[in-house]
N, C-alpha and C positions, 0 to 999 in steps of 0.2 A: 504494500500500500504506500503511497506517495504520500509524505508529508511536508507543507512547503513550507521556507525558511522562513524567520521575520522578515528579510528583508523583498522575500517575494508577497510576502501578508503587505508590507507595506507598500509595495508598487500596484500588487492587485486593489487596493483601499483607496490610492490615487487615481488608479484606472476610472472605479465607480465614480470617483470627486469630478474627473475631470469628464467623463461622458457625459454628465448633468448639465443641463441647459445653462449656459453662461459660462464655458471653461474657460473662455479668454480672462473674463474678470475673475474667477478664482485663480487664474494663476499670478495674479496680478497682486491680490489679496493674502496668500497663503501663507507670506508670514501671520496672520491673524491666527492658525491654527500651528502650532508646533508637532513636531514628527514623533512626540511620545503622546498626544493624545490620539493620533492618524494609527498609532501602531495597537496602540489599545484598542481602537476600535475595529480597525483589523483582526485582534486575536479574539475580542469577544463580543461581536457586532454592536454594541452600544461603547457607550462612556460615560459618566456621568464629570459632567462642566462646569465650569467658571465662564461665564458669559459675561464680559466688562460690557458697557455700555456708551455710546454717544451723546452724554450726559452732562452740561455744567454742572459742577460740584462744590461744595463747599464742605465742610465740615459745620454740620449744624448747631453744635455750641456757638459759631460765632454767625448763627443768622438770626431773625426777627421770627415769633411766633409762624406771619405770614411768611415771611422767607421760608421756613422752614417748611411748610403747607406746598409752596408754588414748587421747591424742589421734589417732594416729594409726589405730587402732581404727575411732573417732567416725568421723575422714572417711571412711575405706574403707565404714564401715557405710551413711555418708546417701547418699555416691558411688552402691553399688549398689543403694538404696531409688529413689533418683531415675531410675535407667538401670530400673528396674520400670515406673517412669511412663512412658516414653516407649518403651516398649514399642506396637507397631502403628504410630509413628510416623516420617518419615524424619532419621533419624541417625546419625551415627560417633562412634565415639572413638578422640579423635585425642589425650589423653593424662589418667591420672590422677593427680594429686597424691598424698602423702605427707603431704607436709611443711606443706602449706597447705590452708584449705577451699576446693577447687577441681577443675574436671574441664573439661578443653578438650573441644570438639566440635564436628563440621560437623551441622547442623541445615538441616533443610527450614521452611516455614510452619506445619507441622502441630506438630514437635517446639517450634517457637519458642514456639506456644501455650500447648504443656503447660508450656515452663520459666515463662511468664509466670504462669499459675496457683499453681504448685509454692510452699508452705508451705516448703519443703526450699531454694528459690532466693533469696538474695537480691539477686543483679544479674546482668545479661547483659551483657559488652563485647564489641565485637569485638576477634578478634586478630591478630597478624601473621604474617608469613611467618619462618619459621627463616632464620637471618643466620648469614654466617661467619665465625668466630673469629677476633680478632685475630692468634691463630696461623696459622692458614689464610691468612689475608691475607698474616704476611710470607712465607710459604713461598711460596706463589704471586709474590712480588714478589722477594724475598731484600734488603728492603731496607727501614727503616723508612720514608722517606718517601711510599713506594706505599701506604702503610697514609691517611695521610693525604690522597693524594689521591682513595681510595676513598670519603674522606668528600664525602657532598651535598654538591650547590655552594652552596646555599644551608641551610644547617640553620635549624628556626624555632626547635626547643626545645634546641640543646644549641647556645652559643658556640662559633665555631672556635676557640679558645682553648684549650675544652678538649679537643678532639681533638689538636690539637698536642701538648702538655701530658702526653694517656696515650701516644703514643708515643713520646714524648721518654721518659717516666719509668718508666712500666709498667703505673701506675694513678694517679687521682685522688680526690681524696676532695671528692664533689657535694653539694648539697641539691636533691632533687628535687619539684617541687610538684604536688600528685596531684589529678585533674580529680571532684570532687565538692563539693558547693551546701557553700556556709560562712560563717559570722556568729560576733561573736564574742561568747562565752559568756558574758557579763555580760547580753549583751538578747536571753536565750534561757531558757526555761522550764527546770525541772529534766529534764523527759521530754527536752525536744528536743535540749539537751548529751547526754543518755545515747545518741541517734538519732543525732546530729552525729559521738561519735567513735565509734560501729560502723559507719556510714557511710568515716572515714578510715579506721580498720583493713580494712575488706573492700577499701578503693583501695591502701593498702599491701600486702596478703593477693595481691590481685590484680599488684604488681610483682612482688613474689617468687616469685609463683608463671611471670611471663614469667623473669625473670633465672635461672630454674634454667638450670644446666648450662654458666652462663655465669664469666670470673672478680670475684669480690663479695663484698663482705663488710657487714654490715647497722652502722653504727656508731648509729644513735638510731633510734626510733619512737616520733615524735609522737605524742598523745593530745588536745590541744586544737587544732594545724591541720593541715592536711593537705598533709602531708610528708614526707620520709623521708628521713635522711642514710646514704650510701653512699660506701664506698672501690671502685670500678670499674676494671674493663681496657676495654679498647678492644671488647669485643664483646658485653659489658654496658653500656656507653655508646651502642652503636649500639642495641640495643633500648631501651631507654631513648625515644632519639630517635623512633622508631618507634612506642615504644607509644601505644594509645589512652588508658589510662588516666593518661600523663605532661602535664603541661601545660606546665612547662619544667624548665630543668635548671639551676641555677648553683654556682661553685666554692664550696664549703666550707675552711674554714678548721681549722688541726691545733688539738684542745683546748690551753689552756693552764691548766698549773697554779693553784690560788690563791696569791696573796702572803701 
């Protein structure tokens, strides 16, 4: 029996992308989806997604009751302009944003298509599986040290440091560094800085929008690297560790005053 390689899963998963109506502009777009979502979804005909969005954003602490209404408006409005696109196509929704330009999804090749086309899209990640709460964990253990030996035996992106750390104390305060292309803005054109940091906001957009539901609190949002300082519990920490869009995690330091 013939078994074919990844990388014939993934030329045949291009094949389907690119037979689809509009191949010109998906291949035009295709950085919008990366070749480990394309591969997964080759090996097990869906994926489930990270869908950024075409979205002004702010961070809503710092808008007006109605600000914070009219943004939230925006995404609900592109959210189901986009789920129109992808209409005849195979997909779920597995959850929408609020608070971020964002909408999680499981996607077939067909749907993967339409997001790599979509005006409305600007990145696809994959996502991960729901993790449980540092509360959950000590309940189930009834003891803080079970909480840390829940953690991977080897973590790549978060020091064991600091998992000891949030369960010793309750939370930490990280610098997380967020997986998208960077140079620094002195030997970059004026367009490509404006590119560079909607580029780090969509990979911050896209933390926040995994860290819902989890305990967090946003303490900075870089604009020139790609970053994001955060106060975490232990089950914000584990996605973190988890996510695609984290590249790694190190401890943050508490502001200090000027003299």
């Amino acid at each position: 029996m013939f078994f074919p390689t990844p990388a014939l899963l993934r030329t045949g998963c291009l094949a389907v992308l690119l037979s689809l109506p509009g191949a010109a502009a998906l291949a035009q777009t295709a950085g919008k989806v990366p070749y480990d979502v394309i591969d997964h979804t080759a090996a097990y005909g869906t994926a489930l997604v990270l869908v950024g969005l075409n979205v002004p954003w702010q961070m809503e602490s710092t808008l007006s009751e109605d600000g914070v209404r009219v943004q939230r408006e925006a995404i609900d409005s592109v959210q189901s302009n986009l789920l129109t696109e992808l209409v005849g196509t195979s997909y779920a929704i597995v959850r929408r944003y609020q608070e971020v330009p964002g909408i999680a999804l499981e996607v077939g090749a067909d749907a993967l298509a339409t997001l790599a086309r979509s005006e409305r899209v600007t990145n696809v990640l994959l996502d991960r599986p729901a993790v449980k709460s540092a509360k959950d964990e000590l309940r189930d253990s009834g003891q803080r040290e079970a909480v840390v030996e829940s953690v991977p035996n080897n973590p790549e992106k978060v020091p064991l440091q600091l998992f000891k750390r949030v369960a010793k104390n309750g939370t930490v305060l990280v610098l997380a560094g967020l997986r998208t292309p960077w140079q620094r803005e002195d030997t970059l054109s004026e367009e490509l800085v404006a590119v560079q940091r909607n580029a780090i906001l969509s990979a911050q957009s896209y933390v926040l929008a995994e860290l819902a539901g989890t305990q967090f609190n946003v303490m900075r949002l870089y604009r020139q690297i790609p970053g994001i300082a955060l106060r975490v519990g232990m089950d914000a920490l584990k996605v973190l560790e988890m996510s695609p869009a984290v590249t790694n995690v190190l401890p943050d330091r508490p502001a200090q005053a000027a003299q």
